[in-house]
CHARMM internal coordinates of N, CA and C (Angstrom, degrees):
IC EDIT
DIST 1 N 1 CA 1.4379
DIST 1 CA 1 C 1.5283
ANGL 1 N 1 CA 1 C 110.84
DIST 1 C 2 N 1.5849
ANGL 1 CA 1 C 2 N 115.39
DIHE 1 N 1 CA 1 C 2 N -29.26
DIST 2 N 2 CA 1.2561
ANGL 1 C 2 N 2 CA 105.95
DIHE 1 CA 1 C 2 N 2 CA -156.77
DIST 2 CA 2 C 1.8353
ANGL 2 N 2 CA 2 C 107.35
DIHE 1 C 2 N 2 CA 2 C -89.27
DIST 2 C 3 N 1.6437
ANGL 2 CA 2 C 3 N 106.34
DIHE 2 N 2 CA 2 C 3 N -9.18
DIST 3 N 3 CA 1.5415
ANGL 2 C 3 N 3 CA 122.38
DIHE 2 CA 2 C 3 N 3 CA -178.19
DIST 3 CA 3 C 1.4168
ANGL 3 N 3 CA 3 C 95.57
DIHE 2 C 3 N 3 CA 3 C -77.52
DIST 3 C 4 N 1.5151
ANGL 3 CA 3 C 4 N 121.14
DIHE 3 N 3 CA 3 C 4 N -54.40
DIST 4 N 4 CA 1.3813
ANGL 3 C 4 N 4 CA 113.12
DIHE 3 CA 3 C 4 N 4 CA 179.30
DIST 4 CA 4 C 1.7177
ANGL 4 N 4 CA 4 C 106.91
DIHE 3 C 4 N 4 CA 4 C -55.25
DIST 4 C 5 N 0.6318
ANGL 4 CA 4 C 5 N 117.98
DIHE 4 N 4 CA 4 C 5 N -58.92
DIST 5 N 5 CA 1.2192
ANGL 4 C 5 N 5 CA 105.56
DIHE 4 CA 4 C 5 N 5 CA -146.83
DIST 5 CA 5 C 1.9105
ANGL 5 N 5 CA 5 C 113.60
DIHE 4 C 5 N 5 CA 5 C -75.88
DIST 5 C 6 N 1.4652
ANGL 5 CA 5 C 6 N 104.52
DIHE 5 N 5 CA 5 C 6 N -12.67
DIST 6 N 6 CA 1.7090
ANGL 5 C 6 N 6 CA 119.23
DIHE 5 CA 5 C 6 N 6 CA 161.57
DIST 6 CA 6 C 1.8064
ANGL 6 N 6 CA 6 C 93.23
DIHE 5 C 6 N 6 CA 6 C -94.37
DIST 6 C 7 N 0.8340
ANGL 6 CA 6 C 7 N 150.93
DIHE 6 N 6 CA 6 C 7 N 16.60
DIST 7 N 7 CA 1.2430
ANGL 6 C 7 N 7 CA 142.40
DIHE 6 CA 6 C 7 N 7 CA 154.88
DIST 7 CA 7 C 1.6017
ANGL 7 N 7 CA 7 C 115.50
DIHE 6 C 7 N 7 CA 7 C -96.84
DIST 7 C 8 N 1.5996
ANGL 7 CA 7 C 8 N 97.29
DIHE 7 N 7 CA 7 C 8 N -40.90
DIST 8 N 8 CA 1.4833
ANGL 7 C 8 N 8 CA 103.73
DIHE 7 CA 7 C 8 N 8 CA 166.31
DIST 8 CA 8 C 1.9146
ANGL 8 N 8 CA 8 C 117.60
DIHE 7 C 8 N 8 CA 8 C -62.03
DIST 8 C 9 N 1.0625
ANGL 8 CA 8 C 9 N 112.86
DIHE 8 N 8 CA 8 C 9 N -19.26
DIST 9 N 9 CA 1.4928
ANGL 8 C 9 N 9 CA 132.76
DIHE 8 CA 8 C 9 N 9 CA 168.61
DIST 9 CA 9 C 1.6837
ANGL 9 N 9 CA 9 C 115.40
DIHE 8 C 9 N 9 CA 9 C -65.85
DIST 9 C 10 N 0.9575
ANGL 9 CA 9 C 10 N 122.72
DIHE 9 N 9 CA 9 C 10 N -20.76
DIST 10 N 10 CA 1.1579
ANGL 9 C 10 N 10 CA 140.61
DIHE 9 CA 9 C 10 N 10 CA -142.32
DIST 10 CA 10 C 1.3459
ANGL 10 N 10 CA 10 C 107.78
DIHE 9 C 10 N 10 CA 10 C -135.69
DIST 10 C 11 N 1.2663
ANGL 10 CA 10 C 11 N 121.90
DIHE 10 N 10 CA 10 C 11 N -22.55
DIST 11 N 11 CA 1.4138
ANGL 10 C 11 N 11 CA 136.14
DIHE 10 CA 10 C 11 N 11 CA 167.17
DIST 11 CA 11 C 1.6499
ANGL 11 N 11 CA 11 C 104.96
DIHE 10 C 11 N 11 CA 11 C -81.10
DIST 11 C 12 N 1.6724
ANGL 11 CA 11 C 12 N 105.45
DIHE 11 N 11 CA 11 C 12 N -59.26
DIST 12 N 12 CA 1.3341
ANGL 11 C 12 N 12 CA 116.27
DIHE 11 CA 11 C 12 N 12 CA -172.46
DIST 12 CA 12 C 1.2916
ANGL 12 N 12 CA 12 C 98.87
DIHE 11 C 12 N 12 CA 12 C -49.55
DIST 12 C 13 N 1.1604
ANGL 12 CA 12 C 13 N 128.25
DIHE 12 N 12 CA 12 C 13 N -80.41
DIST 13 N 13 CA 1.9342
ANGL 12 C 13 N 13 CA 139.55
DIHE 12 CA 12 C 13 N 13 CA -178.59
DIST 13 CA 13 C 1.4267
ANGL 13 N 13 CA 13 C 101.47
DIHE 12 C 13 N 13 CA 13 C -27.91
DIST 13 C 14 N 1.4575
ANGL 13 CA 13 C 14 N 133.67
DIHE 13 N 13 CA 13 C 14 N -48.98
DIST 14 N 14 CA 1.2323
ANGL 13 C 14 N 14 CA 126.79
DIHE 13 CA 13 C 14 N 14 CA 155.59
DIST 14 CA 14 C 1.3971
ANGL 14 N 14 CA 14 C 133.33
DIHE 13 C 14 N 14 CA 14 C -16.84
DIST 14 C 15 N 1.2451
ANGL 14 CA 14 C 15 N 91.50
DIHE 14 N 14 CA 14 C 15 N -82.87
DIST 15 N 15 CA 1.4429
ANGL 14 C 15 N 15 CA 115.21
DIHE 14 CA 14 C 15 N 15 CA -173.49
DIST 15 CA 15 C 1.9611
ANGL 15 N 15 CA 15 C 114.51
DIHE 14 C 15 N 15 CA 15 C -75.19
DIST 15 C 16 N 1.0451
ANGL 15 CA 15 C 16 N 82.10
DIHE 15 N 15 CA 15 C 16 N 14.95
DIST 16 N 16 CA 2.2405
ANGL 15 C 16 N 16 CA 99.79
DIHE 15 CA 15 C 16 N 16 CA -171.43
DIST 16 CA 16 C 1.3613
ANGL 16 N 16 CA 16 C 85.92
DIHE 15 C 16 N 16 CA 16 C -127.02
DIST 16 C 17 N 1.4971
ANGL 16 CA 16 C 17 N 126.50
DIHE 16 N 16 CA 16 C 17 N -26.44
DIST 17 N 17 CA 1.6653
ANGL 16 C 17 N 17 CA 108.34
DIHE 16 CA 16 C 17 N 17 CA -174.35
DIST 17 CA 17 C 1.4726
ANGL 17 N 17 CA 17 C 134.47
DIHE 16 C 17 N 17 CA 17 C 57.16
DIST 17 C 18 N 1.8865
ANGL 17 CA 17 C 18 N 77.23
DIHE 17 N 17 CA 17 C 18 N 35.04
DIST 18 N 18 CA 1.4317
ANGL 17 C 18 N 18 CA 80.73
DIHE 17 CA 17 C 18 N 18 CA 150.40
DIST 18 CA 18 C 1.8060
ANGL 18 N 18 CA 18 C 129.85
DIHE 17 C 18 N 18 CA 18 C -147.01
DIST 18 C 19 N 1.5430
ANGL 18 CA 18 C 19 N 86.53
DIHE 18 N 18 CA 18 C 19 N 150.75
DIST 19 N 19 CA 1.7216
ANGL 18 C 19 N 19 CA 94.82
DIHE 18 CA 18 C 19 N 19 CA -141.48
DIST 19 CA 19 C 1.6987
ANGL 19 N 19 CA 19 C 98.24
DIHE 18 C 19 N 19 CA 19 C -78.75
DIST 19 C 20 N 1.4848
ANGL 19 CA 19 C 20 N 94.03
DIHE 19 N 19 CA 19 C 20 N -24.77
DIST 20 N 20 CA 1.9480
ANGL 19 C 20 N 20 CA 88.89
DIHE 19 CA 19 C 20 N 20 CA 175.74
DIST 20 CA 20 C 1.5565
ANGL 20 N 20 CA 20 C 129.97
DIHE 19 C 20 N 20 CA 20 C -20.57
DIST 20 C 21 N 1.3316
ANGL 20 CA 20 C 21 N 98.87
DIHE 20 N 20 CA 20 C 21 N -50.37
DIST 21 N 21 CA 2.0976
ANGL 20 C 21 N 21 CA 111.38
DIHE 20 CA 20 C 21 N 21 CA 171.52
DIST 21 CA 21 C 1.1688
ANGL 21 N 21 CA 21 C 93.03
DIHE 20 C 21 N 21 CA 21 C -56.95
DIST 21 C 22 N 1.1882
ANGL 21 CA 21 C 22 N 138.69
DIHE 21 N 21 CA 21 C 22 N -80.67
DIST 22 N 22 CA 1.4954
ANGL 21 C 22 N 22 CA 123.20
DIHE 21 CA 21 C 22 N 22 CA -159.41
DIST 22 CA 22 C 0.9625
ANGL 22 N 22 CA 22 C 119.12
DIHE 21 C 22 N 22 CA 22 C -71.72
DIST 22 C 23 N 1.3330
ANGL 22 CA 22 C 23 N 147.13
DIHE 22 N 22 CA 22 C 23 N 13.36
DIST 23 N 23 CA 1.5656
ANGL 22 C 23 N 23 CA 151.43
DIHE 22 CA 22 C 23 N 23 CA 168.14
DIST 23 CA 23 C 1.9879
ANGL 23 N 23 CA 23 C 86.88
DIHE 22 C 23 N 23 CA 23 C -94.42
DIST 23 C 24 N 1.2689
ANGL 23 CA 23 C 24 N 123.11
DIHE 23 N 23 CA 23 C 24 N -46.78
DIST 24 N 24 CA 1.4593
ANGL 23 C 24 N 24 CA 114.15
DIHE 23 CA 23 C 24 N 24 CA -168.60
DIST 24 CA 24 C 1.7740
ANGL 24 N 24 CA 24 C 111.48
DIHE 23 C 24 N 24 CA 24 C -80.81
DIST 24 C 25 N 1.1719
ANGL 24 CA 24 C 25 N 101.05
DIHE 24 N 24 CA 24 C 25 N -18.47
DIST 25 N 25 CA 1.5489
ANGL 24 C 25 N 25 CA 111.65
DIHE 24 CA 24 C 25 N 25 CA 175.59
DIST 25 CA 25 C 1.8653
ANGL 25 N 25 CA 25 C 120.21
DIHE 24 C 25 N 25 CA 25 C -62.68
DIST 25 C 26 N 1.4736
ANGL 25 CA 25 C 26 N 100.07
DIHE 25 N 25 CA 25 C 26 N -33.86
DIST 26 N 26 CA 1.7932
ANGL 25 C 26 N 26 CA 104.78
DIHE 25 CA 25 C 26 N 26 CA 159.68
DIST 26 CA 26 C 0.8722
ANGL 26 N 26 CA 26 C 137.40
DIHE 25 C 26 N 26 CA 26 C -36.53
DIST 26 C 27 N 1.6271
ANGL 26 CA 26 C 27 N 124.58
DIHE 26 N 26 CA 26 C 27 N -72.61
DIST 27 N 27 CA 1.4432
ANGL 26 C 27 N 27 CA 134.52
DIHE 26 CA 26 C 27 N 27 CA 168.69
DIST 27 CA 27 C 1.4114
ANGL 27 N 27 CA 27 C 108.61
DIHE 26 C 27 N 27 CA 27 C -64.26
DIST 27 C 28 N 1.3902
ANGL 27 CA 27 C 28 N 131.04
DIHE 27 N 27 CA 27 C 28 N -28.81
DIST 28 N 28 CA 1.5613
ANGL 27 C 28 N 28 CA 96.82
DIHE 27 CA 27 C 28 N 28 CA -172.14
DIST 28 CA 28 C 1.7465
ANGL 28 N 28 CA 28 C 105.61
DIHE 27 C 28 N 28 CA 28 C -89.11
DIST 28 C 29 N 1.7084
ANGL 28 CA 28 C 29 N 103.65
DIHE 28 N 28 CA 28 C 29 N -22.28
DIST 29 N 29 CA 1.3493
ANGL 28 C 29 N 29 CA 108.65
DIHE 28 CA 28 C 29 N 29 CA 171.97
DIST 29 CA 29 C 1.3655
ANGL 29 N 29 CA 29 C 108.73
DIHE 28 C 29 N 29 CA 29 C -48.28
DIST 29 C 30 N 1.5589
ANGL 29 CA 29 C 30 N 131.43
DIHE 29 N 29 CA 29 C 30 N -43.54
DIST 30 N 30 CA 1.0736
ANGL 29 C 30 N 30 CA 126.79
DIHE 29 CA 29 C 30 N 30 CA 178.48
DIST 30 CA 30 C 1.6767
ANGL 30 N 30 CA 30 C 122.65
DIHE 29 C 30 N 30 CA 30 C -72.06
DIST 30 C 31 N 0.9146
ANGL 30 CA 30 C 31 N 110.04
DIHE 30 N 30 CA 30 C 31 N -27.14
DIST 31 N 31 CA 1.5636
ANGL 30 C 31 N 31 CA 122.32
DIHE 30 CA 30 C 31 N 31 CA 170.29
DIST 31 CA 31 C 1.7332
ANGL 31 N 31 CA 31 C 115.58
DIHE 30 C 31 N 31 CA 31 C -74.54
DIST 31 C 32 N 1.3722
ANGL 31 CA 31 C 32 N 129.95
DIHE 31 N 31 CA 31 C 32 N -15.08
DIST 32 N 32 CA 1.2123
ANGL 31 C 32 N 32 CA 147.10
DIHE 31 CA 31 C 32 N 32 CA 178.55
DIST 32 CA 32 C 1.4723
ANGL 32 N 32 CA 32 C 96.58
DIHE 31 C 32 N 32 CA 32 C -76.02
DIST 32 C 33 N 1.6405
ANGL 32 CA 32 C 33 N 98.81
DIHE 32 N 32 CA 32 C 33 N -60.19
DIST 33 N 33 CA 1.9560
ANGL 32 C 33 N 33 CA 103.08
DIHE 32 CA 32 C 33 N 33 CA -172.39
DIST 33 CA 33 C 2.0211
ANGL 33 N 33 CA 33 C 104.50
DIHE 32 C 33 N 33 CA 33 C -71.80
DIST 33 C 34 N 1.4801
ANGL 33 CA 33 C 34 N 100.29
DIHE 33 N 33 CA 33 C 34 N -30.29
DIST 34 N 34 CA 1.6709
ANGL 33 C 34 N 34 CA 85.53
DIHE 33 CA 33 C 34 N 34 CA -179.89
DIST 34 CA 34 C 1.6875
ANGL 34 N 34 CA 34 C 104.10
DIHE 33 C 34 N 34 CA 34 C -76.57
DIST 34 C 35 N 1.5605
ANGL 34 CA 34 C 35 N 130.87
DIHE 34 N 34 CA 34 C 35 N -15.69
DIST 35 N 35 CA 1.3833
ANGL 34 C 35 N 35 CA 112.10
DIHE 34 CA 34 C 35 N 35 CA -167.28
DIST 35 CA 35 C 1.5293
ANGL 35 N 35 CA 35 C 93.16
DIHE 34 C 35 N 35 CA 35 C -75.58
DIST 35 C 36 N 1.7833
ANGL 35 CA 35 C 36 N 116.14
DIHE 35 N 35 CA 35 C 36 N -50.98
DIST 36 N 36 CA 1.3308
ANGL 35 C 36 N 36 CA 98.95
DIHE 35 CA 35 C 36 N 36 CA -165.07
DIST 36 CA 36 C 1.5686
ANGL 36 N 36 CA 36 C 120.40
DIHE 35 C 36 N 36 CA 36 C -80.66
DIST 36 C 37 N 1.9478
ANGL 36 CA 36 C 37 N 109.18
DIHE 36 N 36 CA 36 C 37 N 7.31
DIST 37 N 37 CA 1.7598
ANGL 36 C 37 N 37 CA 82.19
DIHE 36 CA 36 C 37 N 37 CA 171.96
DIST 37 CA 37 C 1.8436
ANGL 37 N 37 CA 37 C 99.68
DIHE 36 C 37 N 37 CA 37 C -98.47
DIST 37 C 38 N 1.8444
ANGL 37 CA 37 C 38 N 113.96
DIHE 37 N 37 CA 37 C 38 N 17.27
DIST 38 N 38 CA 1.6229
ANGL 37 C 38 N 38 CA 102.50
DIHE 37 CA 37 C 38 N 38 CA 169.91
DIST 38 CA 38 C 1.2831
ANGL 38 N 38 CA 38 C 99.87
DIHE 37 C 38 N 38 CA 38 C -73.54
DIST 38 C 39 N 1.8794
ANGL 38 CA 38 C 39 N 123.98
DIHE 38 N 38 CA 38 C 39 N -36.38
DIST 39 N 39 CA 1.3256
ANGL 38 C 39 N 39 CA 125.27
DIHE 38 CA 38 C 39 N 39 CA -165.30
DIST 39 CA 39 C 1.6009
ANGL 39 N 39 CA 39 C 107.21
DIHE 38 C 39 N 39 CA 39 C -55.96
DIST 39 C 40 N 1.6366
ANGL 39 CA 39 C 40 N 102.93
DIHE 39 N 39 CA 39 C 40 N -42.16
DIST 40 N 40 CA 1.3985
ANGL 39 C 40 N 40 CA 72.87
DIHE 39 CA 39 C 40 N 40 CA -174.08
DIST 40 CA 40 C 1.7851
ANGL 40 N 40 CA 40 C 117.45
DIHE 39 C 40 N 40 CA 40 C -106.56
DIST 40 C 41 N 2.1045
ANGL 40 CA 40 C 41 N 101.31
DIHE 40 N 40 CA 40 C 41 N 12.55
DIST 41 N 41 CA 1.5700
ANGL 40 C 41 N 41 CA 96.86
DIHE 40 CA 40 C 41 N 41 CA 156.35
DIST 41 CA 41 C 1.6903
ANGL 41 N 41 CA 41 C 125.90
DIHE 40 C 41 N 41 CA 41 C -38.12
DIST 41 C 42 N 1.2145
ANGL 41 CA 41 C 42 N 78.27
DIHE 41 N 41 CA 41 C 42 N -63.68
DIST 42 N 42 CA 2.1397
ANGL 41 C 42 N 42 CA 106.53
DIHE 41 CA 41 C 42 N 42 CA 176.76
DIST 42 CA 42 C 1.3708
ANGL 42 N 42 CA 42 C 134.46
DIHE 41 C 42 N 42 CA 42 C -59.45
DIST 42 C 43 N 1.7955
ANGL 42 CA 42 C 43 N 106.12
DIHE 42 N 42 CA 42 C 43 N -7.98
DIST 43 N 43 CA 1.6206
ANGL 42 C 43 N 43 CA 128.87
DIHE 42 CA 42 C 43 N 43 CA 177.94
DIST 43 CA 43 C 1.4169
ANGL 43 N 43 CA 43 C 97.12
DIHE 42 C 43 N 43 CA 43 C 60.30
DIST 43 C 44 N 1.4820
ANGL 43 CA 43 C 44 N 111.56
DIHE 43 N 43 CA 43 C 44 N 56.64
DIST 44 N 44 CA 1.5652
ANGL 43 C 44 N 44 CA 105.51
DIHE 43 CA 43 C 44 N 44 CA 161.82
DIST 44 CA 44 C 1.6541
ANGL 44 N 44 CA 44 C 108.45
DIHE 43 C 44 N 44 CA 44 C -94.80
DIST 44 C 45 N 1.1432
ANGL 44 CA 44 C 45 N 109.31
DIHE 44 N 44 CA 44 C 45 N -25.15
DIST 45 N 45 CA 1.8485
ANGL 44 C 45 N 45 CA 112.78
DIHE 44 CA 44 C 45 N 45 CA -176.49
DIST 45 CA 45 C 1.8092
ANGL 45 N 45 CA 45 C 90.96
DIHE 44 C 45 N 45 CA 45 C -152.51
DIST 45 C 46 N 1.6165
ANGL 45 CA 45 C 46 N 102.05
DIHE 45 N 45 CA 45 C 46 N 166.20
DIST 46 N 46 CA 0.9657
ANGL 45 C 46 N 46 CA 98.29
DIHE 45 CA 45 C 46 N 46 CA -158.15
DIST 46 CA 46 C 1.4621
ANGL 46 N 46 CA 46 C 111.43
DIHE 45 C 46 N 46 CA 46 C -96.55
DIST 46 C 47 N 1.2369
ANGL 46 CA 46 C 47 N 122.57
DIHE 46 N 46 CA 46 C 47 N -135.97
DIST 47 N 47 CA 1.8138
ANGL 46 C 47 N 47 CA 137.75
DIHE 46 CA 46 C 47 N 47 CA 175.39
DIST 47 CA 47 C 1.4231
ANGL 47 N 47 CA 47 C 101.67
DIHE 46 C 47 N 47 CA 47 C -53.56
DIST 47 C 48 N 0.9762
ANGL 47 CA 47 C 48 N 110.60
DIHE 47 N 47 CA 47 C 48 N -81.78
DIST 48 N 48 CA 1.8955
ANGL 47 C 48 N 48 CA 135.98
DIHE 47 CA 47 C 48 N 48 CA 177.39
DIST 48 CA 48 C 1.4519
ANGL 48 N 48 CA 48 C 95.63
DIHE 47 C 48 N 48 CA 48 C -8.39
DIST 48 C 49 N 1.7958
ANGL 48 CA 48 C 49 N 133.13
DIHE 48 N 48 CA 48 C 49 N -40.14
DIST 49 N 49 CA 1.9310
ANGL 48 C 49 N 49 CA 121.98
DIHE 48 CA 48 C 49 N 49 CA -166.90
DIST 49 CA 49 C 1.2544
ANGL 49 N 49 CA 49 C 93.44
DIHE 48 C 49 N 49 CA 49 C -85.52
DIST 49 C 50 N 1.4585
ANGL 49 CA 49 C 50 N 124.54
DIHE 49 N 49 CA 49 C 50 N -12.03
DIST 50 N 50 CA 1.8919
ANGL 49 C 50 N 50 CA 106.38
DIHE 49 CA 49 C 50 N 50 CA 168.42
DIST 50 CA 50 C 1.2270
ANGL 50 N 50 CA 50 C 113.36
DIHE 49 C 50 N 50 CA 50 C -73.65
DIST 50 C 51 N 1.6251
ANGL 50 CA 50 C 51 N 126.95
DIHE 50 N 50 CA 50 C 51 N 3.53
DIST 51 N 51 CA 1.2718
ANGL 50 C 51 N 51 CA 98.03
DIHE 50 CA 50 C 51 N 51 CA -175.72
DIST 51 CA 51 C 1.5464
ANGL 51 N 51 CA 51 C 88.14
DIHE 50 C 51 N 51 CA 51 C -127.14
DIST 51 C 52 N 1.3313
ANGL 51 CA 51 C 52 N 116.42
DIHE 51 N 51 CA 51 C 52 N 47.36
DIST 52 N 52 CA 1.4026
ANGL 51 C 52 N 52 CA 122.01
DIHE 51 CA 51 C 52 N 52 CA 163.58
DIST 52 CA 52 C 2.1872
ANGL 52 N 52 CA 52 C 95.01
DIHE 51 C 52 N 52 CA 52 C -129.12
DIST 52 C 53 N 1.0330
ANGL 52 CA 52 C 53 N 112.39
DIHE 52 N 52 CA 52 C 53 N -31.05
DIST 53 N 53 CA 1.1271
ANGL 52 C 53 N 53 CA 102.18
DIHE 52 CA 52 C 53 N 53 CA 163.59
DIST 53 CA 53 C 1.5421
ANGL 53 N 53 CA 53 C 152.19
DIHE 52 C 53 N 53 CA 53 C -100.12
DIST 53 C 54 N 1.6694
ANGL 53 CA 53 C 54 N 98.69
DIHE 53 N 53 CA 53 C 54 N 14.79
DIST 54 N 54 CA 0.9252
ANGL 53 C 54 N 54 CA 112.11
DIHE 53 CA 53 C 54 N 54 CA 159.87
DIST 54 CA 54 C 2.1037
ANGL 54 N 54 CA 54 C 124.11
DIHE 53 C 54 N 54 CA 54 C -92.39
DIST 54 C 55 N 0.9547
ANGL 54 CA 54 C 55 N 121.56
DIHE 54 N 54 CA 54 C 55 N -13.49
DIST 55 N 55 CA 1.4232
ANGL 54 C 55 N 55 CA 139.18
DIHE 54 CA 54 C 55 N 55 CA 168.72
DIST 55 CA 55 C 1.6691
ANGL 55 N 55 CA 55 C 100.47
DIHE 54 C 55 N 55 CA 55 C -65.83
DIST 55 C 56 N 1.9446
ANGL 55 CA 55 C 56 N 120.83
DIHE 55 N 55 CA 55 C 56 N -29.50
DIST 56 N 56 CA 1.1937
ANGL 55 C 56 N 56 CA 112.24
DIHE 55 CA 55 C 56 N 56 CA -166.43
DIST 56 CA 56 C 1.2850
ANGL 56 N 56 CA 56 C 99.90
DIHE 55 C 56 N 56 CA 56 C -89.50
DIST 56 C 57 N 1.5858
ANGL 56 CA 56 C 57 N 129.57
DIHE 56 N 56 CA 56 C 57 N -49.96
DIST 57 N 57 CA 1.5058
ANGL 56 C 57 N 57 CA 136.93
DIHE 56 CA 56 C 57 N 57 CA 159.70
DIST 57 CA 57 C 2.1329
ANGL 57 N 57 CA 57 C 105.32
DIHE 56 C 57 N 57 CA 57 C -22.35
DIST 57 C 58 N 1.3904
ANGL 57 CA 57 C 58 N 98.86
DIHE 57 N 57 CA 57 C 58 N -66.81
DIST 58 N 58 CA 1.3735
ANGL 57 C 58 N 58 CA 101.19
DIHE 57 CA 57 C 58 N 58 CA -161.09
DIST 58 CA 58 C 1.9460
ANGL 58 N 58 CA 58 C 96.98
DIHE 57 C 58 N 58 CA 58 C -63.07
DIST 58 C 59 N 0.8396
ANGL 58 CA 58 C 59 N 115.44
DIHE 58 N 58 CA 58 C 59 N -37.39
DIST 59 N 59 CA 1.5733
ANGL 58 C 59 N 59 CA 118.26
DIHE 58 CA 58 C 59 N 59 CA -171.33
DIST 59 CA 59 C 1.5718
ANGL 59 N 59 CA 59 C 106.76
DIHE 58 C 59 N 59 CA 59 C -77.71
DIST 59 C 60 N 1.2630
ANGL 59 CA 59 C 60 N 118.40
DIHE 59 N 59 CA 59 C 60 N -20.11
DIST 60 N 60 CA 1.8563
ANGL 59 C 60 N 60 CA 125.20
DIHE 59 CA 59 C 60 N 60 CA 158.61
DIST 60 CA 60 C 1.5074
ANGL 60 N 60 CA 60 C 97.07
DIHE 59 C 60 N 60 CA 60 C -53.63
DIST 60 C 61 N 1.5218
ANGL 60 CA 60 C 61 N 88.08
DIHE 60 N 60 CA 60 C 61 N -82.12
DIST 61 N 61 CA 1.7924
ANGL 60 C 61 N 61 CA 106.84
DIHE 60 CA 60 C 61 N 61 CA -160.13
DIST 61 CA 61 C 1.5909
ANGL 61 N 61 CA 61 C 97.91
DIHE 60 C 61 N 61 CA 61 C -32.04
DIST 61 C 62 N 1.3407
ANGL 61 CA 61 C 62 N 116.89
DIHE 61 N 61 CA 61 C 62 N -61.97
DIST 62 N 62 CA 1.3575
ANGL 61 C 62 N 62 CA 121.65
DIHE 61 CA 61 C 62 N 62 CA -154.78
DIST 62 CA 62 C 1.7995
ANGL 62 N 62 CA 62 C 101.08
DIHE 61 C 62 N 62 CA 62 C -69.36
DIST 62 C 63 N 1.2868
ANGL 62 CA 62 C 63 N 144.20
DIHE 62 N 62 CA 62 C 63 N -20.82
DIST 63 N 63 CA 1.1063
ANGL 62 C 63 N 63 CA 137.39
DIHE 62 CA 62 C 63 N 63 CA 144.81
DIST 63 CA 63 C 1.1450
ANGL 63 N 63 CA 63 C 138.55
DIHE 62 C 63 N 63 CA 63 C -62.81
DIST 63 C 64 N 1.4258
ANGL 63 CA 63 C 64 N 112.68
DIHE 63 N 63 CA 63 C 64 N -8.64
DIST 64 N 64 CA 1.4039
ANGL 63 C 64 N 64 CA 112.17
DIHE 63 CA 63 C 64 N 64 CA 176.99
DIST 64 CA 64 C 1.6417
ANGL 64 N 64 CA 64 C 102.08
DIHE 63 C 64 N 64 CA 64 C -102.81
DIST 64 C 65 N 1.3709
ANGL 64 CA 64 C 65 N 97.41
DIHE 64 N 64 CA 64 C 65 N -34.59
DIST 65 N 65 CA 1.7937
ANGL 64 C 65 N 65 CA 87.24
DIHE 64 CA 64 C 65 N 65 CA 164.18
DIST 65 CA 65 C 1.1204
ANGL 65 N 65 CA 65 C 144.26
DIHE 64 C 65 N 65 CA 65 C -61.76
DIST 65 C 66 N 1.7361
ANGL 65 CA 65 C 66 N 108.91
DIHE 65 N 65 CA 65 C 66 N -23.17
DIST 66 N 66 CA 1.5591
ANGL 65 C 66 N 66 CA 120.63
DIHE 65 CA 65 C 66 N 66 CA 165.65
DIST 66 CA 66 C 1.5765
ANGL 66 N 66 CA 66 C 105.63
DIHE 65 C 66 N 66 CA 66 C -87.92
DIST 66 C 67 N 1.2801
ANGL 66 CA 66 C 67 N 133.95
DIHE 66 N 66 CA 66 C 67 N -26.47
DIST 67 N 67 CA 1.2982
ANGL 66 C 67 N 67 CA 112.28
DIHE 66 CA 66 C 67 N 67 CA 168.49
DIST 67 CA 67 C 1.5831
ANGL 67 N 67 CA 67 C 111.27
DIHE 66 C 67 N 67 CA 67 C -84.81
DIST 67 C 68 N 1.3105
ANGL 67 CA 67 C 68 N 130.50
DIHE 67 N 67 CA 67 C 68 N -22.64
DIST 68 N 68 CA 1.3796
ANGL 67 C 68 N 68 CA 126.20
DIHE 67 CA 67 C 68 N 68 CA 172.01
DIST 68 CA 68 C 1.9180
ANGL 68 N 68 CA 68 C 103.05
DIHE 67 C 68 N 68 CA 68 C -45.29
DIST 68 C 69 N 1.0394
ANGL 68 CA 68 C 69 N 102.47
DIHE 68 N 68 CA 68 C 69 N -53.63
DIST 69 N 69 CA 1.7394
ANGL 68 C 69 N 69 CA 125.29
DIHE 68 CA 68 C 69 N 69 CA -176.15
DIST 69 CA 69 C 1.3238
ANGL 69 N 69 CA 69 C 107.76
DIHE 68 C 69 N 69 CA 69 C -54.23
DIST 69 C 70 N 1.3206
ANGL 69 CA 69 C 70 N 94.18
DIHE 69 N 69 CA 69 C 70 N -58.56
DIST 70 N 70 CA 1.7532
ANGL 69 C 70 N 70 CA 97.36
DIHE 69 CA 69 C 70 N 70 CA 179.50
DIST 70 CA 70 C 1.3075
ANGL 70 N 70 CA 70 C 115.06
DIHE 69 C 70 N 70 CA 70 C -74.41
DIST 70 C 71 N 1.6367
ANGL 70 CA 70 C 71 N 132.39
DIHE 70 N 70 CA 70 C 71 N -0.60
DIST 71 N 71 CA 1.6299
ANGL 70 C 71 N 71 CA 124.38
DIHE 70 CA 70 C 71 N 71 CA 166.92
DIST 71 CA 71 C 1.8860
ANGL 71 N 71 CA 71 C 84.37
DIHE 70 C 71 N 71 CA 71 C 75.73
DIST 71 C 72 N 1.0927
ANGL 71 CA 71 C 72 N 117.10
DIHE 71 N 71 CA 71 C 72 N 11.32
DIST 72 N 72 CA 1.7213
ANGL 71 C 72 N 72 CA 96.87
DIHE 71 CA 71 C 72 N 72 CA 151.09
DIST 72 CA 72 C 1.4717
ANGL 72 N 72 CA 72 C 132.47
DIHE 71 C 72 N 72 CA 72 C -106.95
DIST 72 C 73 N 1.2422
ANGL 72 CA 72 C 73 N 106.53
DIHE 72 N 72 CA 72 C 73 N 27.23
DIST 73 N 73 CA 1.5254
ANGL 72 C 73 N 73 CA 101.02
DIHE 72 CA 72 C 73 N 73 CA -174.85
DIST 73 CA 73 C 1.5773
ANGL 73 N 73 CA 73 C 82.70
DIHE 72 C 73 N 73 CA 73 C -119.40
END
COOR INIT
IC SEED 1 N 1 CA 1 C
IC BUILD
């Protein structure tokens, strides 16, 4: 529920044109993939949360490259 409904966020900002959300979506995207690879620096959970935080890294990078491109970042 909680993907829909920040995805539904993300549609709206879309379609309103404005790029602000995805310029703020970087750093915490990146802070999502650094909390869960501390979780599993520290052996709180295992292998398996790197491959939930690597999709957040690649989905940064790849937003800052289309707004770098697009003169919105």
């Amino acid at each position: 529920m909680l993907g829909s409904i920040i995805g539904g966020y993300y549609l709206l900002a879309a379609r309103a044109g404005l790029t602000d959300i995805y310029r703020w979506c970087i750093p915490l995207r990146l802070y999502v993939a650094a909390f869960m690879s501390g979780l599993f620096a520290f052996e709180f959970v295992g292998a398996g949360i790197l491959l939930f935080a690597a999709p957040d890294i690649a989905g940064a990078a790849w937003t800052f490259i289309v707004l770098r491109n697009n003169a919105g970042l």
